[in-house]
N, C-alpha and C positions, 0 to 999 in steps of 0.2 A: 479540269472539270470544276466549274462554280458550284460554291456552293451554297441552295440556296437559303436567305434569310423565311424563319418560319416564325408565321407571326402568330403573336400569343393568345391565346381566346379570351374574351374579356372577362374580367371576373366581374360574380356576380353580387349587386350589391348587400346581400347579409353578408358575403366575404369580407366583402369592406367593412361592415360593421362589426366584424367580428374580430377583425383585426385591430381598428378603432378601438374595442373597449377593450382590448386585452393590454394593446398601449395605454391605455389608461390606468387598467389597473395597474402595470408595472411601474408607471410614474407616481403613482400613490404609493403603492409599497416603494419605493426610492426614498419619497419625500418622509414617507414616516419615518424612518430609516435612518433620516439627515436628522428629521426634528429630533428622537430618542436620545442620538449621539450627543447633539448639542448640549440637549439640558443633562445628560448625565456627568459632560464635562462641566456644567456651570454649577450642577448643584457640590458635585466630587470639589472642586476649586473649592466652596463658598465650605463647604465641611473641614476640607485641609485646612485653613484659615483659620477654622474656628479651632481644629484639633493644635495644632500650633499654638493660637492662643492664651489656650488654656493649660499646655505642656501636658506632660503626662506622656503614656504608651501612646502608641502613633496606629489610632482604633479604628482609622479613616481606612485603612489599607481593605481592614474586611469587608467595609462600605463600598470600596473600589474591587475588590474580587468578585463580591457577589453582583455588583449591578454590571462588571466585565464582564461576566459570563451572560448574562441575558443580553447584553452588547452583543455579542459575539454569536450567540445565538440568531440571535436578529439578522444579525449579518450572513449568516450561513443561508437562513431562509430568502433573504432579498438578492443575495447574489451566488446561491451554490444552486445543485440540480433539487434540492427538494422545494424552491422556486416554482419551478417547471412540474413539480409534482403533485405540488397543492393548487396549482392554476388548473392543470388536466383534472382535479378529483372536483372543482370551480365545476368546470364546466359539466363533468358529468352528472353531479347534480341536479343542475338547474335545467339539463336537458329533462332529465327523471321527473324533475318537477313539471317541466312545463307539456310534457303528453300524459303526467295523469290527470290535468285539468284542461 
């Protein structure tokens, strides 16, 4: 028995749109994501450097702990499930917004 190919019903274009800017925002949240990282390692380098130096206790590390953890934080939101959590609470908002006006 064949079996037959079922074809898919078109989707409708606010689908596409919706999907469109969702890809968008995830490439934005990505990109900021890359920008953060970078500059937290140029500024962290550019502080070791100076902490070096100038010798002394090595004060840079607290520098690196605390902007690691907003790092890291960053990261959990860009690439873990509360991602997907703060996008769905995204859209229900803007839903909310846009039938009270």
């Amino acid at each position: 028995m064949a079996i037959e190919a079922q074809e898919r019903p078109a989707v409708p274009p606010m689908r596409n749109e919706e999907r469109l800017a969702r890809a968008r925002r995830r490439v934005a949240a990505l990109k900021g994501f890359y920008i953060h990282l970078f500059v937290s390692a140029l500024v962290l380098a550019g502080l070791a450097a100076v902490n070096v130096a100038t010798g002394g206790p090595w004060w840079v590390l607290w520098v690196l702990l605390g902007w690691g953890i907003g790092v890291l934080a960053h990261a959990l939101t860009v690439f873990g499930q509360t991602s997907r959590a703060i996008a769905a609470w995204e859209e229900r908002k803007m839903r909310e917004f846009m039938e009270e006006h």
